[in-house]
ZAMARGU-4260 file (C-alpha; in steps of 0.2 Angstrom, whole numbers, plus 5000, padded with zeros to 4 digits):
<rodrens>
0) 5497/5596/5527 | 5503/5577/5526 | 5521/5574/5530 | 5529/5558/5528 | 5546/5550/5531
5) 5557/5540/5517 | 5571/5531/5521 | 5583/5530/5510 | 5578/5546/5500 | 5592/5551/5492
10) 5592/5539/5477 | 5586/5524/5467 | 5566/5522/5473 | 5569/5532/5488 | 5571/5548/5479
15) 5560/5542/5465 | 5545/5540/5480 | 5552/5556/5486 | 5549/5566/5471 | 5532/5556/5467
20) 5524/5559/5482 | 5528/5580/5481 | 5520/5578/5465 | 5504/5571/5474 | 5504/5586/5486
25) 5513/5575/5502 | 5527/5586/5511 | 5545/5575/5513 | 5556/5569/5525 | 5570/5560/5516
30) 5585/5553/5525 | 5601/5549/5518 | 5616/5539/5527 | 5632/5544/5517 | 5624/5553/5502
35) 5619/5572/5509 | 5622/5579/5492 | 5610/5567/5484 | 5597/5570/5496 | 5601/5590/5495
40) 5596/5586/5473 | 5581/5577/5476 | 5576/5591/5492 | 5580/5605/5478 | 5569/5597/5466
45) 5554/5595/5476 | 5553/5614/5482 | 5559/5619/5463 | 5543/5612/5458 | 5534/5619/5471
50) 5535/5606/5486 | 5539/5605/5504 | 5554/5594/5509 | 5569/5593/5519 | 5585/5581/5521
55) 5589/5573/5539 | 5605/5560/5542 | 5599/5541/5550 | 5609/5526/5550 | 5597/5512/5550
60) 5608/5499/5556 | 5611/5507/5570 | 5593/5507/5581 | 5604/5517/5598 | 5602/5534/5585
65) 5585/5531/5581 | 5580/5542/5598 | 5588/5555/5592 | 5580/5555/5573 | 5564/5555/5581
70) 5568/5569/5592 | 5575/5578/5574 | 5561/5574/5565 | 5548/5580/5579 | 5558/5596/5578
75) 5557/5598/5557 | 5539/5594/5560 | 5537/5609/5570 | 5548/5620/5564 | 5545/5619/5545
80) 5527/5613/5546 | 5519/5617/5563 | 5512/5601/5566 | 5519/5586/5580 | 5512/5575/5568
85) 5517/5562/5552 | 5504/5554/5539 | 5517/5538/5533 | 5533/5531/5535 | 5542/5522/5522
90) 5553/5509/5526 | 5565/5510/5511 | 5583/5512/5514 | 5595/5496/5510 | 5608/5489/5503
95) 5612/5472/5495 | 5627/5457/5495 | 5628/5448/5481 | 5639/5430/5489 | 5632/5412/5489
100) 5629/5406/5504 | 5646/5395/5509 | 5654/5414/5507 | 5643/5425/5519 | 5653/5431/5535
105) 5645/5435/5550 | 5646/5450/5550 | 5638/5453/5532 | 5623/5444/5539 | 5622/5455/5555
110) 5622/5470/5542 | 5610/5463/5531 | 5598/5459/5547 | 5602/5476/5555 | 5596/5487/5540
115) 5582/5476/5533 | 5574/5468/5547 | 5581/5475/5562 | 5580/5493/5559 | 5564/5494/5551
120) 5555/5485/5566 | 5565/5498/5580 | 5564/5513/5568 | 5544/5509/5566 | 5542/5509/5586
125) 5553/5523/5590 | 5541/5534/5575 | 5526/5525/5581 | 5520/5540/5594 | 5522/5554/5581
130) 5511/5543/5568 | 5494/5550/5567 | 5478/5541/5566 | 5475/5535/5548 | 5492/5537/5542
135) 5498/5523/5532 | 5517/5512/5533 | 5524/5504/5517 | 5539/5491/5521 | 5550/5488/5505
140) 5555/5470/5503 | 5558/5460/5488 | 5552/5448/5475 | 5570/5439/5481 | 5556/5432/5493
145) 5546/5424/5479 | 5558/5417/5468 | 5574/5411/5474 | 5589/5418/5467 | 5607/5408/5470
150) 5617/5425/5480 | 5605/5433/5488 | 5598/5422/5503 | 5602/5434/5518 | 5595/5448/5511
155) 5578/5437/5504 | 5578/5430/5521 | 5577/5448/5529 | 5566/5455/5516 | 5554/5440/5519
160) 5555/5442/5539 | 5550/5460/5536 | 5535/5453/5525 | 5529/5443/5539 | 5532/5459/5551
165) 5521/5470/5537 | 5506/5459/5542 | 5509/5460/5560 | 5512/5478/5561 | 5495/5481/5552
170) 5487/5469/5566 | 5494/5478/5581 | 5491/5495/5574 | 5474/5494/5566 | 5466/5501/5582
175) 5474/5517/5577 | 5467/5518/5559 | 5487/5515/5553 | 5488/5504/5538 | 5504/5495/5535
180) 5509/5487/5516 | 5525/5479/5511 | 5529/5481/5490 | 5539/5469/5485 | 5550/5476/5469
185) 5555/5465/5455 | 5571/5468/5446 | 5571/5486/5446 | 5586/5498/5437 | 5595/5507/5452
190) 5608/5505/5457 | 5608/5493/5474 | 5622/5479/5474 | 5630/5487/5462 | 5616/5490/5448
195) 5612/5481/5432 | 5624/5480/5418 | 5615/5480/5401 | 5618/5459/5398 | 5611/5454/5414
200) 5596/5469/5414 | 5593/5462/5395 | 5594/5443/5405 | 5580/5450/5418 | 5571/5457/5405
205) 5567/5440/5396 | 5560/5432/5412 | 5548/5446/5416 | 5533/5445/5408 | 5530/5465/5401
210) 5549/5461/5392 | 5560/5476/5403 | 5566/5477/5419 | 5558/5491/5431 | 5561/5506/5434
215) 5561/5517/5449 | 5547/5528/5444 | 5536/5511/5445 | 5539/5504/5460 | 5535/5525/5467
220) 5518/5526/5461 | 5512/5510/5469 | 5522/5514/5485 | 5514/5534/5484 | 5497/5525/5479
225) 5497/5516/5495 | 5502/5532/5505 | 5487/5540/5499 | 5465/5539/5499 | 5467/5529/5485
230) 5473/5515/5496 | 5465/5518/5510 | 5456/5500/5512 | 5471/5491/5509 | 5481/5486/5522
235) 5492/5469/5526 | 5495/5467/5510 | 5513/5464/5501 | 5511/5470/5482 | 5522/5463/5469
240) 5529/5476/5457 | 5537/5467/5443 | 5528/5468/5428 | 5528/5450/5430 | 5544/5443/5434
245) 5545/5424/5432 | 5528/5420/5434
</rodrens>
């Protein structure tokens, strides 16, 4: 069997990569921060279509538990699967801030850093001994890195540092067979900073080539696809999925 870990699981792309990746016969790890319930649904849903998964608590801005995840994780690993190993890890969890720059506070910044650049880096090194050979890392960043958007510098910032990490990370682990992929979402419908209201999803819509915004069901099987053989010899990469947002 192939276990992997997704952060961020219980909704939005999380869930939907959840939910795909069961569908392509990978066995789950989702985590959830505040949302148990929600990650409890999309567990129920997997197994209720004949999958493997189960629901762990992680706070990725805050790398001093991480130590303990692992340990929970190497646990559920033996316990519900009798292996000590995992085939991927996907960097999802988040959150966003919508505030111009001259409003930020420091302490918004040092969430924003903690959870998208901070926490991914600390949470891939604490995981790194229980990733097997081959096994394959996706990192979820943002086209906010691409195209500027007036509100959203911290987290573009964070997202593009953890661009720069993908390729690094891919570098460092290669002698292990481990691949390691950023994908970069486009306006996507869920509901991070707050979701999309119908004038401003209709407003994204018009600057995106394929005329909609995206769904999470898009961004989840680019992100299983890269989890998977098919993507076996791409690695370093950071993959756009926008459907062709303001090109």
């Amino acid at each position: 069997m192939s276990v992997i870990v997704i952060t961020g699981g219980s909704r939005g792309i999380g869930a939907a990569t959840a939910i795909e990746c069961a569908r392509r016969g990978l066995d789950v790890i989702v985590t959830y921060h505040t949302q148990p319930a929600a990650a409890a649904a999309v567990v129920d849903r997997i197994e209720a279509a004949g999958g493997r998964a189960c629901a762990l608590p992680l706070d990725v801005g805050h790398v001093a538990g991480f130590d303990d995840f692992r340990d929970a994780v190497a646990q559920t690993l033996e316990r519900t699967w009798q292996t000590t190993m995992l085939a991927g890890l996907v960097n999802n969890a988040g959150h966003g801030l919508f505030n111009p720059i001259e409003r930020v506070t420091e302490s918004q910044f040092d969430d924003l850093l903690g959870v998208h650049l901070k926490g991914p880096f600390f949470l891939t090194q604490s995981l790194l001994p229980l990733l097997g050979h081959g096994a394959s890392i996706v990192n979820l960043t943002s086209a906010t890195t691409r195209v500027a958007t007036a509100g959203v510098a911290p987290y573009a910032a964070f997202k593009g540092g953890l661009e720069v990490l993908t390729r690094y990370m891919a570098k460092e682990f290669g002698a292990r067979g481990i691949r390691v992929n950023a994908v970069s979402p486009g306006p996507v419908r869920t509901g991070l900073g707050g979701g999309l209201d119908e004038a401003f999803a209709a407003q994204l819509a018009s600057q995106t080539a394929l005329g909609r915004v995206g769904e999470p069901d898009d961004v989840a099987r680019v992100i299983a696809m890269l989890l998977s053989d098919d993507g076996a010899w791409i690695n370093a990469q950071s993959v756009e999925v926008a459907g062709g947002y303001t090109i």
